[in-house]
C-alpha positions in Angstrom: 87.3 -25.0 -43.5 85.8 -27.6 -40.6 84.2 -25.8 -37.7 85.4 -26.5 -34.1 82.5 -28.7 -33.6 83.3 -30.8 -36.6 87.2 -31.1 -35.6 85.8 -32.4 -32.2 83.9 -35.0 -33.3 85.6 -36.4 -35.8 88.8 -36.5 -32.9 86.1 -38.6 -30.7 85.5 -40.5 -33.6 88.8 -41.6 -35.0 90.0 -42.0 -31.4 90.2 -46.1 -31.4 91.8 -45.9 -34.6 88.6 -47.1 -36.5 85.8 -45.4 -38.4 82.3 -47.5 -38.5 79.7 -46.8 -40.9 77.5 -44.8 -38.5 80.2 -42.9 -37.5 80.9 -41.8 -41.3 77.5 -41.3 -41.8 77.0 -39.1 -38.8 80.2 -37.1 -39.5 79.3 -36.6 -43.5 75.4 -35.4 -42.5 77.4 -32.7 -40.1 79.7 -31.8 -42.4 76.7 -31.2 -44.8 75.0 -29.4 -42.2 77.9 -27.2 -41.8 78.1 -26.3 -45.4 81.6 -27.9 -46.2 82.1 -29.5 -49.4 81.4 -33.3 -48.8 84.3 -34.4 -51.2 86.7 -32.3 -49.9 85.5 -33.4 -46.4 85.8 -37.2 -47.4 89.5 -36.4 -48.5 90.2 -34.7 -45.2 88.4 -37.4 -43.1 90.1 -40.4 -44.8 93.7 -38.4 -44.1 93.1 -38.1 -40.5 91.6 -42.0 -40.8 95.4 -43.0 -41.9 97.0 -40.9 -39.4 95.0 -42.3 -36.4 95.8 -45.8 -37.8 99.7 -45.1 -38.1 99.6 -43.8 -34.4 97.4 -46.5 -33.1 100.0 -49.2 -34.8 102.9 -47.5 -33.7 102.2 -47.7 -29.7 104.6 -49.5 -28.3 103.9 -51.9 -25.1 105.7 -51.6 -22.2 108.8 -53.6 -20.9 107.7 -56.1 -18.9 108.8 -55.8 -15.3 110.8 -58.5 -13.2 107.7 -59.4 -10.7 110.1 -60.7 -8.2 112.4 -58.3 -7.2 109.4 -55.2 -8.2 111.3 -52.7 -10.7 115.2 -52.7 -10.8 117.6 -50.7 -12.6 121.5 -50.8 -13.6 123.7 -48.5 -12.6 125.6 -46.7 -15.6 129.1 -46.3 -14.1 129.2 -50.2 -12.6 126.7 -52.0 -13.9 125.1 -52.9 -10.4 122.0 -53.7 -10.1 119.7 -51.0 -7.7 116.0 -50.4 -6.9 113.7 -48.0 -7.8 114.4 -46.4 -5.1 117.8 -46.2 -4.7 119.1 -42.7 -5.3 122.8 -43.6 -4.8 124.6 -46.7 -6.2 125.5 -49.3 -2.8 128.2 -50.2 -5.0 130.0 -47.5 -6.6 128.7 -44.1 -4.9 127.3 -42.8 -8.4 124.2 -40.6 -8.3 121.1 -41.5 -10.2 119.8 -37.9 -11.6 117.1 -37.2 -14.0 115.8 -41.1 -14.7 112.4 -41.2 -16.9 109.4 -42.3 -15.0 106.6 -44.4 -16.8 104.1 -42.0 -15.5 101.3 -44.2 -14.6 99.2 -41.2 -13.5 99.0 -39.9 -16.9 98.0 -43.2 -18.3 95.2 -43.4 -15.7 94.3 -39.8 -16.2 94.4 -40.1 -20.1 91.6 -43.6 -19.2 89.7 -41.8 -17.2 89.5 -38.5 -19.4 89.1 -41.2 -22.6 85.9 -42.7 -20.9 84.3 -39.3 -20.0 84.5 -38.9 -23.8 82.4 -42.0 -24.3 80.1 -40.7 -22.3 79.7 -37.0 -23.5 79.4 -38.8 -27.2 76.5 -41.9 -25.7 74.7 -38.9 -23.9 75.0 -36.7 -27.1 73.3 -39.9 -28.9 71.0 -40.2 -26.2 69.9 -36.7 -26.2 69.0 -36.4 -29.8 66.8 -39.2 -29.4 64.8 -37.9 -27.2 64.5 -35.0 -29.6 63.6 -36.4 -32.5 61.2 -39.0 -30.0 59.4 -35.7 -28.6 59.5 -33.8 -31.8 57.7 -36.7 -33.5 54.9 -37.2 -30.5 54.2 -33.4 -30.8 54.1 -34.4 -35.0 51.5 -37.3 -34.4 49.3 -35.2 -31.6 48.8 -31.8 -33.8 48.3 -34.3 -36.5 44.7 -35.0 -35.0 43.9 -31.8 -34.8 40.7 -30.4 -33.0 38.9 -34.4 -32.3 42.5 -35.5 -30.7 41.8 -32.8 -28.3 38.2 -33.3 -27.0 38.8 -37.3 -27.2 41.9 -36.2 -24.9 40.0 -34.0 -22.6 41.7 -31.3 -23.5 45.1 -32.6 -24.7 46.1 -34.0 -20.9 46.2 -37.5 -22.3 48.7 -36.2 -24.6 50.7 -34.0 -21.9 50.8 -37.6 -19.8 52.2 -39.0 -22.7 54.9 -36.6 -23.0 56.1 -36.6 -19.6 56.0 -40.5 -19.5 58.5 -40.2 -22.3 60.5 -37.2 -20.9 60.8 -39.2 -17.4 61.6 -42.8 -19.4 64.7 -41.0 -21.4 66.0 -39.2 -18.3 66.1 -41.8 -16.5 67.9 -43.9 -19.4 70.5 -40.6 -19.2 70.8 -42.0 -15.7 71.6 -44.8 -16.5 74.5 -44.1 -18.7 75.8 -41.9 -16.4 75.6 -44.8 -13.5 77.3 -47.0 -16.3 80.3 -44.8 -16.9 80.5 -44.1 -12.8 81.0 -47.8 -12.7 83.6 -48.4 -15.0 85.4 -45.4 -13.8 85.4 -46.7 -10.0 86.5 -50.1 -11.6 89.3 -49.0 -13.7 90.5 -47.0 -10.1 90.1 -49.7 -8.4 92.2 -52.2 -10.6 94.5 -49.9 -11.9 98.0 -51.5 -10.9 100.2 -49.1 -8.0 103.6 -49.2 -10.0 107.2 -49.6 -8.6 109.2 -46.3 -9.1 109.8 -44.0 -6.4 108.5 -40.8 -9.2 105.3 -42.9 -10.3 104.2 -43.6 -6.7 104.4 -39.8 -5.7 102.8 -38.8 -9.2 100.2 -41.4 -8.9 99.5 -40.8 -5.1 99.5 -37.5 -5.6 96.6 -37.2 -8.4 94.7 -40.2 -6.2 95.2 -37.8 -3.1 93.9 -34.2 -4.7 90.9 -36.9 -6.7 89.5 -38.1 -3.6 87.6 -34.8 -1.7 86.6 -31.5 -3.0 86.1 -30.1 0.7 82.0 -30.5 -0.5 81.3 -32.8 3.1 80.5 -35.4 0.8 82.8 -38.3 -0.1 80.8 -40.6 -3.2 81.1 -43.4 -4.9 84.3 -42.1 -6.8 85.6 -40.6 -3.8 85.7 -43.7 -2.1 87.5 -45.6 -4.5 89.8 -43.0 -4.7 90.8 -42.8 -1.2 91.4 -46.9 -1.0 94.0 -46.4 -4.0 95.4 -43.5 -2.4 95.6 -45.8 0.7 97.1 -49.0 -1.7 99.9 -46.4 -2.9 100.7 -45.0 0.6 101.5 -48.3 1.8 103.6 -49.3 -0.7 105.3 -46.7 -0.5 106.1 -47.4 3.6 107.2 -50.6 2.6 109.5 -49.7 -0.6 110.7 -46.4 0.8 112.0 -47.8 4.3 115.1 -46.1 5.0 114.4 -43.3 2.3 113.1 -40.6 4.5 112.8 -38.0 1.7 110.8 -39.9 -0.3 108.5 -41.0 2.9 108.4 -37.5 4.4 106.7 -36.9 0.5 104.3 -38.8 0.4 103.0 -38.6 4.2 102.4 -34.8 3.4 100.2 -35.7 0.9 98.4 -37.9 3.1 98.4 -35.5 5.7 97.2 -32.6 3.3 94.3 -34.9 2.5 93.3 -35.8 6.4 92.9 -32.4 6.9 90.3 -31.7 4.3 88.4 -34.8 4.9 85.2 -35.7 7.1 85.7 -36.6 10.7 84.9 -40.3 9.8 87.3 -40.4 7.0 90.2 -39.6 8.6 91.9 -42.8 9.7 91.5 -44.2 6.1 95.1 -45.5 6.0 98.0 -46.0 8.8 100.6 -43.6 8.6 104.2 -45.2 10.8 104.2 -44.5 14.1 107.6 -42.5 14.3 106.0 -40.2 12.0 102.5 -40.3 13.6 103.4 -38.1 16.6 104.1 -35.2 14.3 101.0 -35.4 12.5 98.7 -35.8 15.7 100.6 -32.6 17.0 99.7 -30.9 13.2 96.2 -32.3 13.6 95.4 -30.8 17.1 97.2 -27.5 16.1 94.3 -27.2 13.3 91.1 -28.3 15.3 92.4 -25.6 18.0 92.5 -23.3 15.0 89.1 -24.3 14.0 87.2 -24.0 17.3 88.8 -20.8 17.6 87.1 -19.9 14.7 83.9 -20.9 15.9 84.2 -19.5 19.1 84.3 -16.3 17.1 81.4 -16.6 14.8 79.2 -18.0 18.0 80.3 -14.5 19.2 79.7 -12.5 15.9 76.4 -14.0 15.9 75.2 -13.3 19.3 76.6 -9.7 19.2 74.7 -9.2 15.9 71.0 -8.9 15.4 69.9 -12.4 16.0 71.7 -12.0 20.1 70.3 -8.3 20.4 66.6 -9.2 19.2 66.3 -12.5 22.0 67.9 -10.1 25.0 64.9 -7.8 23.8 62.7 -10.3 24.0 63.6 -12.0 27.1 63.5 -8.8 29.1 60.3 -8.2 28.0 59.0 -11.1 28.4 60.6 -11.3 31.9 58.9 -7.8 32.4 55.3 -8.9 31.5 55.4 -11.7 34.0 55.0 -8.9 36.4 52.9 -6.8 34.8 50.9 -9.4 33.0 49.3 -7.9 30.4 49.2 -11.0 28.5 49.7 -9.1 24.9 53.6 -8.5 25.5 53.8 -11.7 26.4 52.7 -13.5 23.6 54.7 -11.5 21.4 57.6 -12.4 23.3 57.5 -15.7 23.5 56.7 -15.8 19.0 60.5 -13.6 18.5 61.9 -15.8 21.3 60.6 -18.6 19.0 61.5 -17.7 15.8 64.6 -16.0 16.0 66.0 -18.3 18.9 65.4 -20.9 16.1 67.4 -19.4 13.5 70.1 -18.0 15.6 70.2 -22.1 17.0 70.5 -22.8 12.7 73.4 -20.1 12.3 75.3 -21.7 15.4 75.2 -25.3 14.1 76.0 -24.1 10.6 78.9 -23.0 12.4 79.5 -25.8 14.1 79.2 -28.3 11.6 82.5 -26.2 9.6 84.2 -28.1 12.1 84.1 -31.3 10.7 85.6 -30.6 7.7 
């Protein structure tokens, strides 16, 4: 019986189709590890070897698409030839109902998940190096027992010596990380924007819900995420002209997403102008929403302790100035101070909500 851990990597392994040496010998030392039988587990693992090979031979490529007039289709009751788009034959009336997408999104997702496999397994690898790296430095330094130490002054050399290691293989686990960031954001960024009306929704909307996570922060990823969301929205305004459903789709995705975003994000693509009017009206309606909202936590705060403690304070102060007894004073003007300054921090907290 394989254990969960074994099914998983042997799936990572066998994934390209192909099982290299290392990976055999990897997956044979877990199995052993694991206490299976190794022939048994050589019979299993050259079964599953076959099956990935059948699956991986039996993909079959896409039809290519006519470039020049994008992706057309025939109609089954005349035989005309009709867009993507088209949900009603210009020739013979018949509806188009329940036509199969290519579903580009779930080839870029299944990509994208593919690669973040690749990197679990290269920082699994990179991991137990730096393991077996440190477990061998500890080896070589209690190997010199009591002189290493004195010689050392007091084992700090060998502390340094540890840490230079520790910070050299994190920052190669940086670097794999920054390696897999970059083929992501590349494989985003070339990924081709299809023809059908159902991919472009599909693909816009996964590019869409990708592109902020409402943290005030838009990355690397994020970026490249909003400029294919942009690439698909205008296609879309240029294929869809005339096919207002499909439009009025995609531009509430767009719109969904300008809400959520930064203030400096949000005229990352052009929306039409007959539709703009309806979405500056939407827009408005939500930043009066929002500053209502901070009107009222401006008011909760200065209601609360912070408000009460700086009235107290001011009318004392305000008092010792005529009685000027100099110690009221100075203890005024420290909780005028510090609580003025952390009721200022709680208002811009509040404010900054704003923007996002």
């Amino acid at each position: 019986m394989l254990t969960p851990e074994l099914e998983q990597l042997i799936q990572y392994a066998l994934e390209d189709g192909e099982l290299t040496e290392k990976e055999r010998s990897v997956l044979m030392r877990k199995a052993q590890e694991a206490g299976v039988d190794l022939d048994e587990f050589e019979m299993i693992l050259n079964g599953k070897l076959r099956d990935a090979k059948k699956a991986a031979s039996a993909v079959v490529a896409p039809k290519p698409s006519n470039s020049k007039y994008g992706e057309v289709r025939k109609c089954p009751a005349c035989g005309a030839m009709v867009s993507a788009f088209t949900t009603k034959c210009s020739e013979c009336g018949f509806e188009f109902n329940g036509v199969e997408a290519v579903k580009s999104a779930n080839v870029l997702f299944e990509k994208l998940q593919q690669l973040e496999m690749e990197k679990a397994r290269e920082l699994a690898v990179h991991e137990e190096s730096k393991n077996k790296q440190l477990q061998a430095l500890s080896e070589r330094h209690n190997s010199g027992g009591a002189l290493t130490k004195i010689f050392a002054n007091n084992g700090s050399a060998q502390n340094e010596e540890r840490d230079d290691l520790i910070r050299t293989m994190e920052n190669g686990a940086r670097q794999i990380e920054r390696k897999y960031l970059d083929a992501k954001i590349n494989m985003i960024k070339v990924y081709a924007v299809p023809n059908s009306k159902e991919d472009l929704l599909e693909l816009l909307s996964m590019a869409s819900s990708s592109a902020y996570d409402n943290d005030g922060v838009i990355g690397p990823e994020e970026e490249v995420w909003l400029q294919k969301a942009d690439q698909i929205y205008q296609k879309i305004v240029i294929c869809a002209a005339g096919d207002n459903v499909t439009l009025n789709q995609a531009t509430n995705m767009i719109v969904s997403l300008i809400k959520r975003l930064p203030k400096n994000y949000k005229n990352f693509t052009r929306i039409p102008k007959e539709l703009r009017d309806k979405i500056n009206v939407e827009l408005k309606a939500q930043k009066a929403d929002k500053n209502k909202e901070f009107k009222e936590d401006l008011f909760n705060i200065l209601k609360g302790w912070r408000g009460i403690t700086l009235v107290v304070a001011l009318l004392l102060f305000i008092i010792d100035c005529f009685v000027q007894t100099g110690f009221i004073l100075i203890i005024a003007l420290v909780v005028l101070i510090v609580v003025g300054k952390m009721t200022w921090t709680a208002i811009m907290e509040a404010k900054n909500d704003l923007l996002y």
